[in-house]
C-alpha positions, 0 to 999 in steps of 0.5 A, spaced: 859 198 098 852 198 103 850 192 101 856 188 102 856 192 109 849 189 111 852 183 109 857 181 113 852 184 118 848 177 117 854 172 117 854 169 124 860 170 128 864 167 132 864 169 140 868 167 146 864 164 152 869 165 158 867 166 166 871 172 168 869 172 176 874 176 180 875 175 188 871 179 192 865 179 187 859 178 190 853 175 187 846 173 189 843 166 187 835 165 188 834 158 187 827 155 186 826 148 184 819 143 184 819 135 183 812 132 184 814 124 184 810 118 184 814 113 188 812 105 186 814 101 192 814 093 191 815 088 197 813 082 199 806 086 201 805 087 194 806 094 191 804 100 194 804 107 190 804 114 193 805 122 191 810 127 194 811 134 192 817 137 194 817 146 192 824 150 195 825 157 195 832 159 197 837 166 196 844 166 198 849 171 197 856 169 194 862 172 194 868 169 191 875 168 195 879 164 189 879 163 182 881 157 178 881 159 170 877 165 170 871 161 175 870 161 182 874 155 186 873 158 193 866 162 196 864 164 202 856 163 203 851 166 206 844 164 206 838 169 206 833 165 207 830 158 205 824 154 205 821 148 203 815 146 202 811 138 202 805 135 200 803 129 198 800 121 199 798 122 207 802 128 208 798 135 209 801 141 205 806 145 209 812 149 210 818 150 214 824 153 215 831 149 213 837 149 218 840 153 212 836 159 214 841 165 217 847 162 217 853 162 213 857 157 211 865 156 206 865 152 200 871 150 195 872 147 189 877 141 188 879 135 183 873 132 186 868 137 187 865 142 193 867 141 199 862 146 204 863 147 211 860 151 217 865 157 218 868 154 224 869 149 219 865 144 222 860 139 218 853 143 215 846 139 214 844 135 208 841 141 205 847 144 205 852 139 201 850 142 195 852 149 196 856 153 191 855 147 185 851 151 181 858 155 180 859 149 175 854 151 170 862 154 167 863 147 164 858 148 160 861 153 157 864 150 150 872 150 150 873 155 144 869 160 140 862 158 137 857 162 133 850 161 133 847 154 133 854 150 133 854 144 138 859 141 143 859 135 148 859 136 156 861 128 159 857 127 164 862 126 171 864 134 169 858 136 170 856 132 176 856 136 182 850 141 179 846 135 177 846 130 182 848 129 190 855 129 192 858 123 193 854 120 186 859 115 183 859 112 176 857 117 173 855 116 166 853 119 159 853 126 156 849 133 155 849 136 149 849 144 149 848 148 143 849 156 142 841 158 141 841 165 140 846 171 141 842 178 144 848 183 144 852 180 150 846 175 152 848 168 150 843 163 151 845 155 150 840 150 149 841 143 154 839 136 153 842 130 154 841 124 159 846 122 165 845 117 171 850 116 177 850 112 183 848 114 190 852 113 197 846 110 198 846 105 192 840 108 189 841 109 181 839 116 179 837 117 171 836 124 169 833 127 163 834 134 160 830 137 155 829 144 154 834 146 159 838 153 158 843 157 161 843 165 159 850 167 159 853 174 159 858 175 155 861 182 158 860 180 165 862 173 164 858 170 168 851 167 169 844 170 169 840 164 169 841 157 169 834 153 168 834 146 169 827 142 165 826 135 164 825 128 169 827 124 174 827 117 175 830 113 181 832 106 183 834 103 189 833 095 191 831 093 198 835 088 201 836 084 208 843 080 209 842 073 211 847 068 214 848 061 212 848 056 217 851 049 216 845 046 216 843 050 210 837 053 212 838 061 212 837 066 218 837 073 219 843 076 219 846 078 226 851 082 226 855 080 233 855 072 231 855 072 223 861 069 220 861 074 214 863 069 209 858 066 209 854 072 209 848 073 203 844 079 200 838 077 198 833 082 194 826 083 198 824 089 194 825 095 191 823 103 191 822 107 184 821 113 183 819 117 177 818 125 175 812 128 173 815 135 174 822 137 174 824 144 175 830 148 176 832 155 177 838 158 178 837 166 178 845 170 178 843 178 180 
């Protein structure tokens, strides 16, 4: 009879992964984040090639004012400090402080992903667009129970928000997440995959993760860490509007005089950027 015991010990069991976040509960999210870059720009010039490093360190406190299906929906933040740091090709080694430093700002979770404004409901700086969307690890939780090793799929436009700026359309491609281990209530979910999507500003940008986890609490229901690892590879086309006269010759656009059916879009060059280094974290304490 022992021995049966210590078998059923060792069969894998089958464990629910489900956010449980209240209103009222407040959590506090460190962000650290690294990309070190090489950016290659063609021209008629030619082609130029130049580096950039990129480090921010950033604590909020979160706390939750609505709940949809057991995640947040709506959050006040508040963030405690925020700094970034750049070095790179013609640019010394320095450190600032952001606009985000002290303040405290709204966001909510809707059908097309977090809107985040000021208190007073106003418009917050770029740095801040992306407030609250590490709430979104919850759609890589898998739909049912799972045991170890079991894998699912996360499409890619479900994930968005966390990966990518908002505003990022065509979002293609999927993750595929899978259970790695289970430690009492500690579940740690292995990442991988490729998306890309495009940007408001036409740049296409083509992540690749690669030894990527989210560690989860079983009993809590919530995150204790998020760790995003592996590279980033951006695209975007340099282009001038020309007008077409009718002797055939082509002149810069104007855009007082221009006649916009005669208008052409030509490419002059192009900007890439590739990852050497790509770290994420995101710490829930």
């Amino acid at each position: 009879m022992r021995g049966l015991m210590v078998l059923l010990f060792l069969v894998p069991q089958d464990v629910k992964l489900e956010p449980k976040a209240v209103v009222g509960e407040k959590t506090t999210v460190s962000v650290d984040s690294t990309l070190d870059v090489e950016i290659l720009v063609k021209d008629g010039e030619g082609e130029s090639t130049r580096f950039l490093s990129v480090v921010r360190r950033e604590k909020f406190i979160q706390e939750v004012t609505r709940v949809a299906d057991g995640a947040p929906a709506g959050l006040t933040i508040a963030c405690v400090s925020s700094t970034l740091q750049k070095s790179g090709t013609n640019l010394a080694l320095g450190t600032t402080t952001t606009p985000l430093a002290g303040k405290s700002f709204v966001g909510a979770r809707s059908a097309q992903g977090w809107l985040v404004k000021d208190v007073e409901g106003k418009g917050i700086p770029a740095e801040g667009r992306s407030l609250g969307a590490w709430n979104d690890y919850v759609r890589l939780l898998p739909k049912g129970a799972v045991k170890a090793n079991d894998v699912w799929k996360v499409d890619g436009r479900d994930v968005a928000d966390l990966l990518f700026p908002p505003g990022t359309t065509e979002v293609a491609g999927a993750l595929e997440c899978s259970l790695e281990s289970m430690s009492g209530s500690r579940a740690t979910i292995l990442v991988k995959g490729a998306v890309e999507g495009r940007g408001k500003d036409e740049t296409i940008s083509a992540l690749t993760l690669s030894g990527s986890r989210l560690v989860f609490d079983t009993r809590s229901g919530k995150a204790l860490l998020l760790a995003i690892n592996g590279s980033l590879e951006m695209k975007r086309t340099i282009a001038e509007a020309y007008l077409k006269t009718e002797e055939g010759k082509d002149e810069k656009k104007d855009d007082k005089k221009a006649d916009k059916k005669k208008d052409e879009v030509r490419k002059i060059g192009e900007i890439l950027s590739r990852s050497r280094k790509l770290e994420v974290s995101f710490i829930f304490e």
